[in-house]
N, C-alpha and C positions, 0 to 999 in steps of 0.2 A: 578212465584214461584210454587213450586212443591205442588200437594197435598198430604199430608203422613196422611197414616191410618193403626189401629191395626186391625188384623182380630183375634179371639180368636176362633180354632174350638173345640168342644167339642162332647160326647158322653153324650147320656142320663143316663145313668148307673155310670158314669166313675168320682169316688168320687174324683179325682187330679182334675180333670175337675170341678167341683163341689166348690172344694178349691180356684183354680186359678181365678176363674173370678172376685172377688168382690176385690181381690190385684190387678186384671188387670183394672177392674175399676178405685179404687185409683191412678192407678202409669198412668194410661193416662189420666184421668183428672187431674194430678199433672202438666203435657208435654202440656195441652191443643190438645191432640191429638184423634181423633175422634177412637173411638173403637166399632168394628160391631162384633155379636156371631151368631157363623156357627153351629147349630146343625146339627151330621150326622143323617140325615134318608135317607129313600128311595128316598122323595120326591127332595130333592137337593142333590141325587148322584152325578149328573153327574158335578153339580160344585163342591163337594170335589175334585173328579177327576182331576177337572180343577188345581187346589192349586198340587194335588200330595201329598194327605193328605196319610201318612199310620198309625198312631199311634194319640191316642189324649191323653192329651191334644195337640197343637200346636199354636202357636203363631204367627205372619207374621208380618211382616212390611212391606205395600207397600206403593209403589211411583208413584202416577198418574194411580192405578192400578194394576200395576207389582211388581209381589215379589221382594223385595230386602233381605229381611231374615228371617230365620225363627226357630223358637225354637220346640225342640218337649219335651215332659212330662217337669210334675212339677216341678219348681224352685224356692228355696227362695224367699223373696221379696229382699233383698240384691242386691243377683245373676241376678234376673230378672231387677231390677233398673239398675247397670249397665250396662246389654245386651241392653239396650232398650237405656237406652243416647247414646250409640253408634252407634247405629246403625240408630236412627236415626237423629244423628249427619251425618252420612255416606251418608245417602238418601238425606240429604238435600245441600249436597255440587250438 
């Protein structure tokens, strides 16, 4: 079975960023899906890098690791609820 997890990355300043996390909390503790928060500094550049982070917020969906998808700036929780059944409805086939 696959491992699926949320990656949320965020900027220290960045009030969408600021907004989105405590909805991304809710909607993947709803999924029972394990959600990890990427703050950009200096000190984990070089795995923003790794993701192909350009903008935050951003979202991910990975699969044993590997992106399978990803969202970037703020989204209803609506909009986000669906993106996120989906896809990782998707990851898990």
């Amino acid at each position: 079975m696959a491992n699926i997890e949320l990656l949320e990355v965020s900027g220290e300043s960045c009030a969408n960023c600021f907004s989105l996390l405590p909805l991304l909390n809710k909607l993947a503790a709803e999924r029972g899906i394990p959600l990890k928060h990427l703050e950009v500094t200096e000190e984990n550049a070089e795995e923003v890098r790794k993701y192909e982070i350009d903008r935050v917020p951003t979202v991910l969906v990975l699969k044993d690791g590997e992106v399978t998808a990803r969202c970037s700036g703020y989204q209803p929780e609506e909009i986000l609820s669906l993106w996120l059944d989906a896809k990782i409805s998707e990851a898990r086939v």
